[in-house]
CHARMM-style PDB file with segment names, atoms N, HN, CA, C and O in Angstrom:
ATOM      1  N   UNK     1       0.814  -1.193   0.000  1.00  0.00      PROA
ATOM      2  CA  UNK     1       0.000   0.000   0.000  1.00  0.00      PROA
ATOM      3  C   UNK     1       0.858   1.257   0.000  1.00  0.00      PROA
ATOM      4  O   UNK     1       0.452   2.339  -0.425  1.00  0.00      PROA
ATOM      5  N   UNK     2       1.946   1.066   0.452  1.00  0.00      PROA
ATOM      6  HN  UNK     2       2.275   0.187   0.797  1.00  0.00      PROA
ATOM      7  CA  UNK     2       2.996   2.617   0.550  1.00  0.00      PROA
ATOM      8  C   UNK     2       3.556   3.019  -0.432  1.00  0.00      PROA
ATOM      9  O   UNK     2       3.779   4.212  -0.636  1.00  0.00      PROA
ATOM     10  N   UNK     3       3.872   2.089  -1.200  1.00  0.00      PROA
ATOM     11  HN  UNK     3       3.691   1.119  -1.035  1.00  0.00      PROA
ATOM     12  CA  UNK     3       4.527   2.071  -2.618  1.00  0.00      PROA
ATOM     13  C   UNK     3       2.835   2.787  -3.522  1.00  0.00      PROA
ATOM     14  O   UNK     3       3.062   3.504  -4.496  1.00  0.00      PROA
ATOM     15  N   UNK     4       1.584   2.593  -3.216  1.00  0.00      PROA
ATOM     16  HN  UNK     4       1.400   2.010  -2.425  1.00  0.00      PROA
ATOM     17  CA  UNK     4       0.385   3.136  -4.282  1.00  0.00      PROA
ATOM     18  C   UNK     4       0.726   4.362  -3.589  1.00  0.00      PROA
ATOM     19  O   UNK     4       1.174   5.216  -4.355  1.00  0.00      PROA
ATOM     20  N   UNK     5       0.654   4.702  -2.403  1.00  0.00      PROA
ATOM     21  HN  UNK     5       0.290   4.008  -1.781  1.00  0.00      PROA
ATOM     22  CA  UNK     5       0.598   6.175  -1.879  1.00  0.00      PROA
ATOM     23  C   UNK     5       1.322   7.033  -2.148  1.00  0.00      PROA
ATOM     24  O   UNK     5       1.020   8.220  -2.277  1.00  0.00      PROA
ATOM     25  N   UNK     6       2.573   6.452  -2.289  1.00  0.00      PROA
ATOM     26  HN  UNK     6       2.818   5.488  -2.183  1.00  0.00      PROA
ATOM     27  CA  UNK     6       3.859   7.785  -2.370  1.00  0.00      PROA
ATOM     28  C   UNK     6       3.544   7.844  -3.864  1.00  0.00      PROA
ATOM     29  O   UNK     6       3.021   8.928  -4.118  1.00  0.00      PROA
ATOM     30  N   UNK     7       3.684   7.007  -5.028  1.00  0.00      PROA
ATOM     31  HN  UNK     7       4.110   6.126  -4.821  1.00  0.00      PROA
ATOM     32  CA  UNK     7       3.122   7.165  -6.474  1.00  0.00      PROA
ATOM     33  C   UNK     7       1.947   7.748  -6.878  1.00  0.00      PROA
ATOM     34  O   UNK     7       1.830   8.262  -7.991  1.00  0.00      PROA
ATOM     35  N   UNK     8       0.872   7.703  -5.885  1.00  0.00      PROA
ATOM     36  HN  UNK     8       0.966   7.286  -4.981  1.00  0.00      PROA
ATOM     37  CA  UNK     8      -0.391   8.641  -6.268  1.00  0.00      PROA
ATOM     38  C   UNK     8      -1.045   8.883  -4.923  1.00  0.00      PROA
ATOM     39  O   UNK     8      -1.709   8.125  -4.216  1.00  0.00      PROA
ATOM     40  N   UNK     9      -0.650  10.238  -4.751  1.00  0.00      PROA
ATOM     41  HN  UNK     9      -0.110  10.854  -5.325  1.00  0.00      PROA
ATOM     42  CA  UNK     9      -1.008  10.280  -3.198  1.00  0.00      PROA
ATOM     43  C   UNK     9      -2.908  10.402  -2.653  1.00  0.00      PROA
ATOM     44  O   UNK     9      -3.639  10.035  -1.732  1.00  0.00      PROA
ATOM     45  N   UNK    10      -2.968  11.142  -3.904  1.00  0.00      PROA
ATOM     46  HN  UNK    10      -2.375  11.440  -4.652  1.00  0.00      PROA
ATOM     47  CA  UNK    10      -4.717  11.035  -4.083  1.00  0.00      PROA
ATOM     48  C   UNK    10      -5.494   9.795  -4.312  1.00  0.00      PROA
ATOM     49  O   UNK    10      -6.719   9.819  -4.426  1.00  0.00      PROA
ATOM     50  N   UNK    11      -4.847   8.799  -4.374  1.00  0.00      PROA
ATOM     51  HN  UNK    11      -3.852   8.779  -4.281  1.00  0.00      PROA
ATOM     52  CA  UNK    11      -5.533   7.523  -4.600  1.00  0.00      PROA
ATOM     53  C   UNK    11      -6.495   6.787  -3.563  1.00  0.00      PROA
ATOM     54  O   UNK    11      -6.226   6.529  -2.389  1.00  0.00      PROA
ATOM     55  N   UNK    12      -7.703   6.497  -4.268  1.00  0.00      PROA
ATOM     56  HN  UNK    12      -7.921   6.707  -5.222  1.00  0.00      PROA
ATOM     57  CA  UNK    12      -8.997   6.039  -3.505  1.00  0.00      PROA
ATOM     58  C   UNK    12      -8.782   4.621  -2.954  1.00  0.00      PROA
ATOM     59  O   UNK    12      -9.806   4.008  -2.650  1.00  0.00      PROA
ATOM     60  N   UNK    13      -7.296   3.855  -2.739  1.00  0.00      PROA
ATOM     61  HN  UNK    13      -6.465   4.352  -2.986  1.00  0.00      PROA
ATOM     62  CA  UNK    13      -7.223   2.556  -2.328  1.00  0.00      PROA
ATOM     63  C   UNK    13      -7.305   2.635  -0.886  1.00  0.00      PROA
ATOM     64  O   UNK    13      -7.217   1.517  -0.380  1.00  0.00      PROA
ATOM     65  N   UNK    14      -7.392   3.233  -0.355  1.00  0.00      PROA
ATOM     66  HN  UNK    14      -7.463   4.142  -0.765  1.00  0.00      PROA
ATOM     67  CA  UNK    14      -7.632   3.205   1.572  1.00  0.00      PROA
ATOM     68  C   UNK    14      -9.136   2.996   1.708  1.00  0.00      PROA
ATOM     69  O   UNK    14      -9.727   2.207   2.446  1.00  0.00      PROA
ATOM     70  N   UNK    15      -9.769   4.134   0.581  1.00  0.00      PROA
ATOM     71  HN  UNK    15      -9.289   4.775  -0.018  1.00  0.00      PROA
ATOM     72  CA  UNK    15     -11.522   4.207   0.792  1.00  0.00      PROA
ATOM     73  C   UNK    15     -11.629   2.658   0.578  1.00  0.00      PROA
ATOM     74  O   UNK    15     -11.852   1.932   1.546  1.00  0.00      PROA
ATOM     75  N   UNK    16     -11.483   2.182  -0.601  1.00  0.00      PROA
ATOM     76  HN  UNK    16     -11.302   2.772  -1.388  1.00  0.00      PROA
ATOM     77  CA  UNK    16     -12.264   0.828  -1.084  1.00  0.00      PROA
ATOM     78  C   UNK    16     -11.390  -0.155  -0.505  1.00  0.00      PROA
ATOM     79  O   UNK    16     -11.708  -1.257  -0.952  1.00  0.00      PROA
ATOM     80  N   UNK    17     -10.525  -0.225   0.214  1.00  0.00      PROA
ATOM     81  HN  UNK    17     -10.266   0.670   0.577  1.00  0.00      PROA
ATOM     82  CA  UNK    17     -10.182  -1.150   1.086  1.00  0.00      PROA
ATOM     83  C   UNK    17     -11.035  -1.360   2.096  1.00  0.00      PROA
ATOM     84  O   UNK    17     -11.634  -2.334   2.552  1.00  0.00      PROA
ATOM     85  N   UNK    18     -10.937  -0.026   2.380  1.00  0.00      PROA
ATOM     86  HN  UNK    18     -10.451   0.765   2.010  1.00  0.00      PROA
ATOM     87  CA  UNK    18     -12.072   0.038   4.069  1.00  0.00      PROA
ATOM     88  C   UNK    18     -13.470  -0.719   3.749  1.00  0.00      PROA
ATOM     89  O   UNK    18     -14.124  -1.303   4.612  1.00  0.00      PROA
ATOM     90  N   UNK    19     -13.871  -0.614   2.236  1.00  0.00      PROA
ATOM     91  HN  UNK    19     -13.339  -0.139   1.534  1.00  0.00      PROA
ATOM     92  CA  UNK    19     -15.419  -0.740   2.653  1.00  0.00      PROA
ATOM     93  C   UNK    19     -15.562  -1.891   1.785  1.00  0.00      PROA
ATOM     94  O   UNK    19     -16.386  -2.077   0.890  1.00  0.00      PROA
ATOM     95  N   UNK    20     -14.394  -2.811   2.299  1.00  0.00      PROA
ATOM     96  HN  UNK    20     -13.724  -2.659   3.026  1.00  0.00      PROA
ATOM     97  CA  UNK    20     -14.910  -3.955   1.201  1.00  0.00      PROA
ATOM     98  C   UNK    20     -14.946  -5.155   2.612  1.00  0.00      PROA
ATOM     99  O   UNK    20     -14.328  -5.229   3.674  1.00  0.00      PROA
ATOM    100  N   UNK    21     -16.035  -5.999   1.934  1.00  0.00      PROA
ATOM    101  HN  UNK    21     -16.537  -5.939   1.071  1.00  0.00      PROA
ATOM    102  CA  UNK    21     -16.856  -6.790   2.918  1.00  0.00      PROA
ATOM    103  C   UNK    21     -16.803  -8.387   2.210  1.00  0.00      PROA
ATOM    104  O   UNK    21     -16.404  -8.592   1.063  1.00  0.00      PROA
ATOM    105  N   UNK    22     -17.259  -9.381   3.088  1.00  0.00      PROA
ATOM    106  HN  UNK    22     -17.583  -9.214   4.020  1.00  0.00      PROA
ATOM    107  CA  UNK    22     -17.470 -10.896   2.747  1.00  0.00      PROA
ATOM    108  C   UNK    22     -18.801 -10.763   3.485  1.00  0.00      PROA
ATOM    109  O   UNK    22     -19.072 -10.034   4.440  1.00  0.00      PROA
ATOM    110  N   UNK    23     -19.566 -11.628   2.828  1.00  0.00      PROA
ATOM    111  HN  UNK    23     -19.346 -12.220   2.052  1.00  0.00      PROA
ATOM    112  CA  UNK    23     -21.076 -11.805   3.037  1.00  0.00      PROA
ATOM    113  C   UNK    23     -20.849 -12.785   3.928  1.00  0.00      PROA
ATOM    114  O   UNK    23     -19.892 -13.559   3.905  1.00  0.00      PROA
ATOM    115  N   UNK    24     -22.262 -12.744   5.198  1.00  0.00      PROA
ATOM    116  HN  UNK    24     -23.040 -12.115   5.217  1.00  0.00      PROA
ATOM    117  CA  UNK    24     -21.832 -13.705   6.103  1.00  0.00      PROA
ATOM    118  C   UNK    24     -22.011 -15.251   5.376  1.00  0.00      PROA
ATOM    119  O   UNK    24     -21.613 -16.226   6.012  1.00  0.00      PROA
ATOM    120  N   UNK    25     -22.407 -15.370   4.501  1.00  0.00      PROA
ATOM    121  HN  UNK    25     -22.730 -14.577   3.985  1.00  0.00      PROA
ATOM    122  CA  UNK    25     -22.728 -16.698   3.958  1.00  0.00      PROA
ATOM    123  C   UNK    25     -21.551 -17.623   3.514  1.00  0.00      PROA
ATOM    124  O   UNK    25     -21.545 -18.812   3.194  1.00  0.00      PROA
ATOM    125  N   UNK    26     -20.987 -17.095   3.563  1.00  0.00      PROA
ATOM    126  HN  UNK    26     -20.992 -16.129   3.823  1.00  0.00      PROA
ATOM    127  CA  UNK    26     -19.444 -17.259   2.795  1.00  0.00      PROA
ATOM    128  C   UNK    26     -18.521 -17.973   3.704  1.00  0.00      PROA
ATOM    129  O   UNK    26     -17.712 -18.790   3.263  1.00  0.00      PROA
ATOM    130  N   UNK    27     -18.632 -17.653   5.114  1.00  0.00      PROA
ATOM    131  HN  UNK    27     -19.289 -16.990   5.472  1.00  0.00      PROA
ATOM    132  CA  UNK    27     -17.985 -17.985   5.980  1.00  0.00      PROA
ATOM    133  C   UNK    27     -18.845 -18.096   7.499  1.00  0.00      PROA
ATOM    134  O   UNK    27     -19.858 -17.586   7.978  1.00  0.00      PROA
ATOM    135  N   UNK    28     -18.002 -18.890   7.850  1.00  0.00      PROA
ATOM    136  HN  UNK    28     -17.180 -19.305   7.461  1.00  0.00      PROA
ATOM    137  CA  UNK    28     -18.752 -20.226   9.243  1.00  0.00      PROA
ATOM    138  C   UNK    28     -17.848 -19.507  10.420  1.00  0.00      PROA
ATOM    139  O   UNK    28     -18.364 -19.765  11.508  1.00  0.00      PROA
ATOM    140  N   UNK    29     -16.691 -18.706  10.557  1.00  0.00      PROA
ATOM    141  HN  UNK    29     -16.272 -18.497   9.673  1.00  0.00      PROA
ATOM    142  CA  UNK    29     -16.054 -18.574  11.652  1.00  0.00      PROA
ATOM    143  C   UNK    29     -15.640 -16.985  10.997  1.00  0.00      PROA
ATOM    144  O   UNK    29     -15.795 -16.381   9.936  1.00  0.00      PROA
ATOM    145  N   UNK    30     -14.994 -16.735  12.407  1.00  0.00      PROA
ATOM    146  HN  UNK    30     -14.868 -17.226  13.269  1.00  0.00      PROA
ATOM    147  CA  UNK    30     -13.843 -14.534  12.253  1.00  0.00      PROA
ATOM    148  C   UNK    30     -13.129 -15.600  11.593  1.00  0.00      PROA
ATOM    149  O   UNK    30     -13.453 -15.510  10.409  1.00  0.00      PROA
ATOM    150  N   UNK    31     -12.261 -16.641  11.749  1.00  0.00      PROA
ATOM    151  HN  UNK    31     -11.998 -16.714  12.711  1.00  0.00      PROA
ATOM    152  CA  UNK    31     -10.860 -16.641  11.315  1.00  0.00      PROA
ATOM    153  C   UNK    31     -11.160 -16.830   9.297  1.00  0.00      PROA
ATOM    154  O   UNK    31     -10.418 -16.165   8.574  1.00  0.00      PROA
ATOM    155  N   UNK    32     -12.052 -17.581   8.753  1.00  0.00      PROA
ATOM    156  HN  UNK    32     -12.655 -18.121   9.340  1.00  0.00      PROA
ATOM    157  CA  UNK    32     -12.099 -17.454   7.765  1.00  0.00      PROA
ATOM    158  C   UNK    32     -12.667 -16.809   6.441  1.00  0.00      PROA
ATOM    159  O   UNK    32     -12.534 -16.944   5.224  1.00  0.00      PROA
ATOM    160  N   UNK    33     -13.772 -15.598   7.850  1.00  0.00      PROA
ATOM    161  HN  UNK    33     -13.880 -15.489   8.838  1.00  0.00      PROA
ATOM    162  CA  UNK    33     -13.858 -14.337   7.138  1.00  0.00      PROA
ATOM    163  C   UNK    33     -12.749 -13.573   7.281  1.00  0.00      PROA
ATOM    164  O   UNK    33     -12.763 -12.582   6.550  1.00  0.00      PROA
ATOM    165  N   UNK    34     -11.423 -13.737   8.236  1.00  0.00      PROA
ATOM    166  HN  UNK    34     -11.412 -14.542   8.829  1.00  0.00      PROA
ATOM    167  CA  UNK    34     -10.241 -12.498   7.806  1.00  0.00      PROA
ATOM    168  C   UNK    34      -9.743 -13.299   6.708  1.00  0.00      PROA
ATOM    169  O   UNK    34      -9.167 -12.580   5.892  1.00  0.00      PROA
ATOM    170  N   UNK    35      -9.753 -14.814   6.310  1.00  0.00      PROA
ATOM    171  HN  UNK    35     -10.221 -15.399   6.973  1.00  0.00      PROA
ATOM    172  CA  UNK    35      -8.890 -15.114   5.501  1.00  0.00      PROA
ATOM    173  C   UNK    35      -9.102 -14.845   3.819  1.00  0.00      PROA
ATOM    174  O   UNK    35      -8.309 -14.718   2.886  1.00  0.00      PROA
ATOM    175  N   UNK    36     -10.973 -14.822   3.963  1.00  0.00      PROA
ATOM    176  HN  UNK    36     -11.617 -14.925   4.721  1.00  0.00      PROA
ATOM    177  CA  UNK    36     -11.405 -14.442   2.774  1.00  0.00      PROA
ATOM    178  C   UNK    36     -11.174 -12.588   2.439  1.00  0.00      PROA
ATOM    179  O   UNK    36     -10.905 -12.090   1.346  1.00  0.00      PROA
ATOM    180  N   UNK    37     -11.313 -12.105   3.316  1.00  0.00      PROA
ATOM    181  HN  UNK    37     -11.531 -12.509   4.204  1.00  0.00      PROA
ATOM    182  CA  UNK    37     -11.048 -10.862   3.470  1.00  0.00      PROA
ATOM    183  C   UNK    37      -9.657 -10.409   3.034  1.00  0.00      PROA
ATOM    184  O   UNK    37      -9.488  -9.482   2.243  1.00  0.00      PROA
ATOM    185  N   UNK    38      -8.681 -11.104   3.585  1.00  0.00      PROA
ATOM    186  HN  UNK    38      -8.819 -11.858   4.227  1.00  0.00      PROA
ATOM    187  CA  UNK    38      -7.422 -10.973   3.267  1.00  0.00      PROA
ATOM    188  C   UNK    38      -6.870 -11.112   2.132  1.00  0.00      PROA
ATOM    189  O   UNK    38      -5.948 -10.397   1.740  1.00  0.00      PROA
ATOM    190  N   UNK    39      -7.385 -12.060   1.481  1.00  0.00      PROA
ATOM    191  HN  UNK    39      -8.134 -12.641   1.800  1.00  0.00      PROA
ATOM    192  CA  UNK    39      -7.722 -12.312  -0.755  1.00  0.00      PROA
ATOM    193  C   UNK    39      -8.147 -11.529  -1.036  1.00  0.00      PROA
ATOM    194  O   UNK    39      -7.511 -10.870  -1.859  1.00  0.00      PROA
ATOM    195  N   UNK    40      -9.376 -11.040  -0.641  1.00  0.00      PROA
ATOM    196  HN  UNK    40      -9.892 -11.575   0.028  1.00  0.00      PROA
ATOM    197  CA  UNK    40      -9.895  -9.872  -1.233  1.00  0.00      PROA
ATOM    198  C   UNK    40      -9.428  -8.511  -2.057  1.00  0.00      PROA
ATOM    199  O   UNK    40      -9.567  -7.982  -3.160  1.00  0.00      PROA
ATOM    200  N   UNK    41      -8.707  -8.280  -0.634  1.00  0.00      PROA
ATOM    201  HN  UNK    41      -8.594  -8.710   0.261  1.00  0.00      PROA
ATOM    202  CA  UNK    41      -8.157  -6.917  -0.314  1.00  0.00      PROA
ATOM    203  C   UNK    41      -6.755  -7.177  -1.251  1.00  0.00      PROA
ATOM    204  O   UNK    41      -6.559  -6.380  -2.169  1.00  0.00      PROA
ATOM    205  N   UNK    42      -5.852  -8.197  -1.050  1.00  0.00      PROA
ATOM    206  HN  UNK    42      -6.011  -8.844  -0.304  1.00  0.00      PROA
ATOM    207  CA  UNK    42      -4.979  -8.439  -2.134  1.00  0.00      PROA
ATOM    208  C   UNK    42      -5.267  -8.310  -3.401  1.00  0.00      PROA
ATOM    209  O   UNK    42      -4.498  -7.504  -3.924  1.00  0.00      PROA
ATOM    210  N   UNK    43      -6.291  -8.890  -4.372  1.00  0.00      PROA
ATOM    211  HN  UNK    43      -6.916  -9.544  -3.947  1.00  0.00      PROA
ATOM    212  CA  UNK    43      -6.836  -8.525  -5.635  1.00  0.00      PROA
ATOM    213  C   UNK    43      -7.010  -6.817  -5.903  1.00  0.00      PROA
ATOM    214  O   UNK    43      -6.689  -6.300  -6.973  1.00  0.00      PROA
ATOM    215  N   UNK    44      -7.498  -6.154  -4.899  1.00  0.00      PROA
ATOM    216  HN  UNK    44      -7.759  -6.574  -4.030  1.00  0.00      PROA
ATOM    217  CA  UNK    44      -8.174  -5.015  -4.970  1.00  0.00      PROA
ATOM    218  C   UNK    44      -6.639  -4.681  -4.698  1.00  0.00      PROA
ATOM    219  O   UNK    44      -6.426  -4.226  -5.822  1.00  0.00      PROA
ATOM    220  N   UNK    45      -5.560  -4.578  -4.132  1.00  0.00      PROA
ATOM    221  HN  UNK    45      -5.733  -4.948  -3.220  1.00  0.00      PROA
ATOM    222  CA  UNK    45      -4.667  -3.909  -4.448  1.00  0.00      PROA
ATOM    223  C   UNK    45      -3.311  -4.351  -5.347  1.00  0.00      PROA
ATOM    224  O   UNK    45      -2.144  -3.987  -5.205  1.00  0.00      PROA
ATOM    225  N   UNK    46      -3.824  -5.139  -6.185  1.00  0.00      PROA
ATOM    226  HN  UNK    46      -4.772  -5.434  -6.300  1.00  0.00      PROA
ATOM    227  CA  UNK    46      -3.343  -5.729  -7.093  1.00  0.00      PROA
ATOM    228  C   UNK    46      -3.788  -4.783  -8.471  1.00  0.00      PROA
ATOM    229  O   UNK    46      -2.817  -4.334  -9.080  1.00  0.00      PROA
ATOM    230  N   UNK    47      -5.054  -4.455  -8.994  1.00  0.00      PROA
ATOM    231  HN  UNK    47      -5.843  -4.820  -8.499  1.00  0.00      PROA
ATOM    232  CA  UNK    47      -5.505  -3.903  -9.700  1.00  0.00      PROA
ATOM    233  C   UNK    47      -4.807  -2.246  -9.958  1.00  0.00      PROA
ATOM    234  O   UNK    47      -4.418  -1.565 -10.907  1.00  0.00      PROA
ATOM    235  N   UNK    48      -4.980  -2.097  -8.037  1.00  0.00      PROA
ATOM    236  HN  UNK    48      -5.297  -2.650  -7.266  1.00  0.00      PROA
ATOM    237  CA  UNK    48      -4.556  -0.131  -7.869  1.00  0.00      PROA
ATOM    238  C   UNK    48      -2.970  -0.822  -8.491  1.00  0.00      PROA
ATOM    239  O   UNK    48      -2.578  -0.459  -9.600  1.00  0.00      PROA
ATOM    240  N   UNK    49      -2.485  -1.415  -8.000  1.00  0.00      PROA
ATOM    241  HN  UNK    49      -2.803  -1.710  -7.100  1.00  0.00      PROA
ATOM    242  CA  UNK    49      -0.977  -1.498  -8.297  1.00  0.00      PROA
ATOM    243  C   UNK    49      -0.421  -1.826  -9.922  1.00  0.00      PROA
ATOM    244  O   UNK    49       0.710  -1.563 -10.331  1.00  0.00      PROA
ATOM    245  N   UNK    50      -1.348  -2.364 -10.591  1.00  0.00      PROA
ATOM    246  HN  UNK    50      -2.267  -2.577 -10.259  1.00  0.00      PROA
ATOM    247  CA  UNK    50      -1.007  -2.816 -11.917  1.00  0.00      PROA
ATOM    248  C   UNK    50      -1.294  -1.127 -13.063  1.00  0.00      PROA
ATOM    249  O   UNK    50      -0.604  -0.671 -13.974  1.00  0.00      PROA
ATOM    250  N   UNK    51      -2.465  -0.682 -12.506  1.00  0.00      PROA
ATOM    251  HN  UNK    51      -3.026  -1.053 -11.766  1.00  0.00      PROA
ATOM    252  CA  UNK    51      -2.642  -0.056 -12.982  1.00  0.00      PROA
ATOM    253  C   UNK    51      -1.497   1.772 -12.676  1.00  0.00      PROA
ATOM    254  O   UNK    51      -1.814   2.778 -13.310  1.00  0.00      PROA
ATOM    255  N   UNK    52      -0.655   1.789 -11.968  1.00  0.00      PROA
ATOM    256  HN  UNK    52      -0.397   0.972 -11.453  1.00  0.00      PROA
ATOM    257  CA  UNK    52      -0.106   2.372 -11.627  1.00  0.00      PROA
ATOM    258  C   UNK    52       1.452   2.362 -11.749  1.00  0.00      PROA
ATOM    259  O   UNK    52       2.134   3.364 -11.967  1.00  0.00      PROA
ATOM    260  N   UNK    53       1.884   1.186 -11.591  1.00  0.00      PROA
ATOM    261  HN  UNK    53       1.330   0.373 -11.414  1.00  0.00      PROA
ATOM    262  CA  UNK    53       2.745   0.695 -12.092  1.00  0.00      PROA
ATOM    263  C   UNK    53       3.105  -0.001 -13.522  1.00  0.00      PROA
ATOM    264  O   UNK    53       4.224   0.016 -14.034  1.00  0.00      PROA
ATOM    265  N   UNK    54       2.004  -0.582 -14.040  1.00  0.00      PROA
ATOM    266  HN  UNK    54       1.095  -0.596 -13.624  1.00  0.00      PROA
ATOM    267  CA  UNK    54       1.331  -1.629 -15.200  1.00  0.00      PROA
ATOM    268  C   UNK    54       3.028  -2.638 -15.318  1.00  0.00      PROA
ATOM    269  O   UNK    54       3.954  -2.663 -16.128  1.00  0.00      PROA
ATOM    270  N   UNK    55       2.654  -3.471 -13.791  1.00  0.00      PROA
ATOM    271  HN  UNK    55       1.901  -3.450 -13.132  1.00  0.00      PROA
ATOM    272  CA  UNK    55       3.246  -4.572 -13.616  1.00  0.00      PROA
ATOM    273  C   UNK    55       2.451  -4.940 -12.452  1.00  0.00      PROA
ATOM    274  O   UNK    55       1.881  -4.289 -11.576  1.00  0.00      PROA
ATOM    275  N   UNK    56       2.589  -6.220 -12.716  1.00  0.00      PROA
ATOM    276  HN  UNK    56       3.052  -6.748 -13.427  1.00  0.00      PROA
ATOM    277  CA  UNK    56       1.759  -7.379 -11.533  1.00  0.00      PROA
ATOM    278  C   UNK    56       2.799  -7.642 -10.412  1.00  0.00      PROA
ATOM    279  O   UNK    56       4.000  -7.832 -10.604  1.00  0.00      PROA
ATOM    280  N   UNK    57       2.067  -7.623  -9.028  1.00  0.00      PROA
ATOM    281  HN  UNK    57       1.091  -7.469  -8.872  1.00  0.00      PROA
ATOM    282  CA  UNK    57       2.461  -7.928  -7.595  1.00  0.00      PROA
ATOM    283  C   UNK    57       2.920  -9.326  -7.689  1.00  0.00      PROA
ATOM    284  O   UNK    57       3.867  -9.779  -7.047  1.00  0.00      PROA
ATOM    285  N   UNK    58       1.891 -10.254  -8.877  1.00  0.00      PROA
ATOM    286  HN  UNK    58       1.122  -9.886  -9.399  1.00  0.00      PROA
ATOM    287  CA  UNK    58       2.090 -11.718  -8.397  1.00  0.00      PROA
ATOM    288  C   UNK    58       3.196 -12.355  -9.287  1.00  0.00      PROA
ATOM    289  O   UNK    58       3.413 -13.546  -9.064  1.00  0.00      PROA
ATOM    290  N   UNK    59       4.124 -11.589 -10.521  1.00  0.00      PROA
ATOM    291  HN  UNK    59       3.947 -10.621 -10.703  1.00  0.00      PROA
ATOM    292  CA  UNK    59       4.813 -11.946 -11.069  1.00  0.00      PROA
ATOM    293  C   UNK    59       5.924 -11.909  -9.722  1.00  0.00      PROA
ATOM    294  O   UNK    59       6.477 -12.988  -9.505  1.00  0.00      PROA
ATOM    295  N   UNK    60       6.235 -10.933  -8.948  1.00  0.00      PROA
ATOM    296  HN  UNK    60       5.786 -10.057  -9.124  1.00  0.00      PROA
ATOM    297  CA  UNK    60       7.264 -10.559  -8.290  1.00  0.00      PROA
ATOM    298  C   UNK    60       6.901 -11.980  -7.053  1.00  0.00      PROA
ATOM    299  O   UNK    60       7.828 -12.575  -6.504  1.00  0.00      PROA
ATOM    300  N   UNK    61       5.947 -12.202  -6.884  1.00  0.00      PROA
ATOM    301  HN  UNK    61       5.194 -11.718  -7.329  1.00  0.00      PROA
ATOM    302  CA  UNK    61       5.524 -13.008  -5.709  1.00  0.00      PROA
ATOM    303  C   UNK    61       5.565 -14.097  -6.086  1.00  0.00      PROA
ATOM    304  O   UNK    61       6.176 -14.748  -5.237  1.00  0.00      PROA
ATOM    305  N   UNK    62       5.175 -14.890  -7.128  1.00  0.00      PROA
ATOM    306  HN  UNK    62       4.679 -14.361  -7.817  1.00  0.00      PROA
ATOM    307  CA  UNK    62       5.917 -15.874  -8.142  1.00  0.00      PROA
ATOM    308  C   UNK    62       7.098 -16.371  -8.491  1.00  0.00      PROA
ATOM    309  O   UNK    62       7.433 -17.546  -8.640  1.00  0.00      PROA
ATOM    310  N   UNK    63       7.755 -15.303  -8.618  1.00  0.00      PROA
ATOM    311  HN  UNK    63       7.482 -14.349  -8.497  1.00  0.00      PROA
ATOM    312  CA  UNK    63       9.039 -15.579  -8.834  1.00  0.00      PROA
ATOM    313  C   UNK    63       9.661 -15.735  -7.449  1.00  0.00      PROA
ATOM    314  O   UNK    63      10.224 -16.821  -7.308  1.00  0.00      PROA
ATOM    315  N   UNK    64       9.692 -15.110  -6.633  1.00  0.00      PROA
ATOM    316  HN  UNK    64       9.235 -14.228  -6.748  1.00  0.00      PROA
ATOM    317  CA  UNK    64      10.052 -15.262  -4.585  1.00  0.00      PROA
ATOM    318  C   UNK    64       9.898 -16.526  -4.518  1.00  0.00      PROA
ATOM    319  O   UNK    64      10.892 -17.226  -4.321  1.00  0.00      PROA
ATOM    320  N   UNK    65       7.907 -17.433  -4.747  1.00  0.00      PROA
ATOM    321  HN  UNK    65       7.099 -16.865  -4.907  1.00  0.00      PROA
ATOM    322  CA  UNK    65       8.472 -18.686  -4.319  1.00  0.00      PROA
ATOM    323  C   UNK    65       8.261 -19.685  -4.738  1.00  0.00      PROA
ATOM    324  O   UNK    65       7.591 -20.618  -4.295  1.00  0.00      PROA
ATOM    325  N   UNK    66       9.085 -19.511  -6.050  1.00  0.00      PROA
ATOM    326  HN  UNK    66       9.629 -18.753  -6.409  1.00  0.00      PROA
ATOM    327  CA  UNK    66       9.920 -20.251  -7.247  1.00  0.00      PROA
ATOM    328  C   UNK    66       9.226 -20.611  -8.071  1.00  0.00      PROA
ATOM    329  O   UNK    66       9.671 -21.684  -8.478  1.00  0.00      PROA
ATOM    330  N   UNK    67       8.077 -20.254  -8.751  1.00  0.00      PROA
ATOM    331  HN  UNK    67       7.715 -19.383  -8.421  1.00  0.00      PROA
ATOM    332  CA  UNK    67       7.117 -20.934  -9.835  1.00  0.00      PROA
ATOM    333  C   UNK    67       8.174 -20.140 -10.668  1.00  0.00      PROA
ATOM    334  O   UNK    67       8.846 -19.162 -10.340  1.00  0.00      PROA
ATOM    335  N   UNK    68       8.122 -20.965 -12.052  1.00  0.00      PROA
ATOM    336  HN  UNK    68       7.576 -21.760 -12.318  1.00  0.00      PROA
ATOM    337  CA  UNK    68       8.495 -20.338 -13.262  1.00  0.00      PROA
ATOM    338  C   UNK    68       8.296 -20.045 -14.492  1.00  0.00      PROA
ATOM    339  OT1 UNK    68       9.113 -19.355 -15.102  1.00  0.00      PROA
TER     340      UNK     68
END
């Protein structure tokens, strides 16, 4: 997220982080609504980041642990 901020300091990724949700249906316990939550929020700052950078988080995260 620090790396979208210092590159576009006006950027709406804090708002739509904050207000993004998992339906309770989705999940049976807290621990696997933070886990769905936690995907979530990765995609959604995957997008701010591609589009800002126009390179992908998951090439760099891919390559870390070792797909090729």
């Amino acid at each position: 997220m620090e790396l979208i901020r210092q590159e576009d300091p006006a950027t709406s990724a804090c708002r739509v982080l904050a207000r993004l949700q998992i339906p309770g249906a989705k999940s049976k316990s807290g621990a696997r609504r933070d886990q769905l939550l936690g995907c979530l929020r990765l995609l959604a700052v995957e997008a701010f980041f591609k589009q800002l950078f126009q390179l992908s988080i998951f090439t760099g995260l891919a390559r870390g642990c070792g797909f090729s």
